[in-house]
Structure formats: C-alpha cells, structure tokens
ROFI-246765 format. One record per residue (C-alpha): residue in one letter; residue number from 1; y negated, z, x. Coordinates in nm, 2 decimals, always signed. Layout:
// ROFI-246765
 code pos     py     pz     px
    A NUM      Y      Z      X
...
This chain:
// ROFI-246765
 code pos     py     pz     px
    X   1 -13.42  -9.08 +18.89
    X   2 -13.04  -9.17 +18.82
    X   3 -12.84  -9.20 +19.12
    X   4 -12.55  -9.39 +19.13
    X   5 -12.20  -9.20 +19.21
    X   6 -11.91  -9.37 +19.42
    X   7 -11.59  -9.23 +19.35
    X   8 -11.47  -9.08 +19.68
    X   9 -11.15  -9.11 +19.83
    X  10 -11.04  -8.78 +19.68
    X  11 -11.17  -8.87 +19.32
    X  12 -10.93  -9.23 +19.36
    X  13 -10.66  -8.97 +19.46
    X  14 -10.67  -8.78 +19.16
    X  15 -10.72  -9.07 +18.92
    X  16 -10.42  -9.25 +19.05
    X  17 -10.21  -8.91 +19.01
    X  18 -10.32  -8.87 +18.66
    X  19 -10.20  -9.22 +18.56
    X  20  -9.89  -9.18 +18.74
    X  21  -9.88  -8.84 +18.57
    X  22  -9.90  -8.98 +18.24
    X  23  -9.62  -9.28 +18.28
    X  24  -9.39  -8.99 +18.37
    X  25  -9.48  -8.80 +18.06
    X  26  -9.48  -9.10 +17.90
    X  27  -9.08  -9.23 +18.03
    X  28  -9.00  -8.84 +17.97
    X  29  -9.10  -8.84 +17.57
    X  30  -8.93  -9.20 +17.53
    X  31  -8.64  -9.03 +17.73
    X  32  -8.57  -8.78 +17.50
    X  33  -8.65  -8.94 +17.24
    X  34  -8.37  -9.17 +17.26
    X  35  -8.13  -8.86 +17.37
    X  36  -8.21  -8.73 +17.03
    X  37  -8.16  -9.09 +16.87
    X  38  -7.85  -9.16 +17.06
    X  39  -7.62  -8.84 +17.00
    X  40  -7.58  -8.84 +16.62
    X  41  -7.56  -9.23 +16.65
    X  42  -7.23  -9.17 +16.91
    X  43  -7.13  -8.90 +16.65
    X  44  -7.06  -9.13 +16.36
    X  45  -6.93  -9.42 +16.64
    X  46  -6.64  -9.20 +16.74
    X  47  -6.58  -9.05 +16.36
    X  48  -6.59  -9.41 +16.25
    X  49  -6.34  -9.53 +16.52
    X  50  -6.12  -9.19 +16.45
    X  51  -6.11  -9.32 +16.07
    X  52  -6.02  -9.68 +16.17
    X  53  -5.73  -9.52 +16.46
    X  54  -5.63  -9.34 +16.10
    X  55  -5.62  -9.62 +15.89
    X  56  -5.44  -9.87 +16.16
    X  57  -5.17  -9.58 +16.20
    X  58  -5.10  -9.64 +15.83
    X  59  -5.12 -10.00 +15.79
    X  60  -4.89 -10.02 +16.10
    X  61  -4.62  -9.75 +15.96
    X  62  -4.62  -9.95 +15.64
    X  63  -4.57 -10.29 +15.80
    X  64  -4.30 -10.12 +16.01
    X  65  -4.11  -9.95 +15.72
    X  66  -4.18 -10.31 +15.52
    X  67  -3.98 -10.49 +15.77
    X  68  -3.68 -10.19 +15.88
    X  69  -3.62 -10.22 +15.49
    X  70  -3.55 -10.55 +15.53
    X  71  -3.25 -10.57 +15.75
C-alpha cells in the first residue's frame, strides 16, 4: 500500500533554503558576469575619451595659433 507523505516543517525548511540558495547563485553568476562585461567596456570608454581629450587639445591649439596670427 502507498502511503501518502506530507512534507514536514523541516522538509519546507530546506526547500525554501534551496531556492533561496539558488537565486543567490543565480544574482552571483549574473554579478560577475557583468564585472567581466563591464571592465574591458570602461577600458575602451576612457581610451576613447583620452583620444578625443587628444584630439580637442589639437583642434584648440590650431584655432588658437589661427587667430594669434591674425593680429
């Protein structure tokens, strides 16, 4: 004969830690994940905005010696 089995208090205990378990492990791998995403990504942002600082210096000493040639 097949007897039914209730889940006991401790059983709901333990089911409840393993999901909450899982969602951490879960939020940890999409954690790192975008760490690993986002550092070369802010790499190229600040070489791309040290390139631009470059190439404003220039455009800006070239507008400046335009116009002190003038006078």
């Amino acid at each position: 004969m097949a007897e039914d089995i209730k889940p006991t208090g401790q059983d709901k205990r333990n089911q409840s830690d393993v999901i909450k378990g899982d969602f951490s492990t879960i939020l940890t791998g999409v954690g790192t994940l975008l760490d690993s995403t986002m550092a070369p990504l802010s790499k190229i942002v600040a070489q791309a905005l040290d390139s631009l600082t470059v190439v404003a210096k220039q455009i800006l000493e070239g507008v400046s010696s335009s116009l002190g040639g003038k006078k």
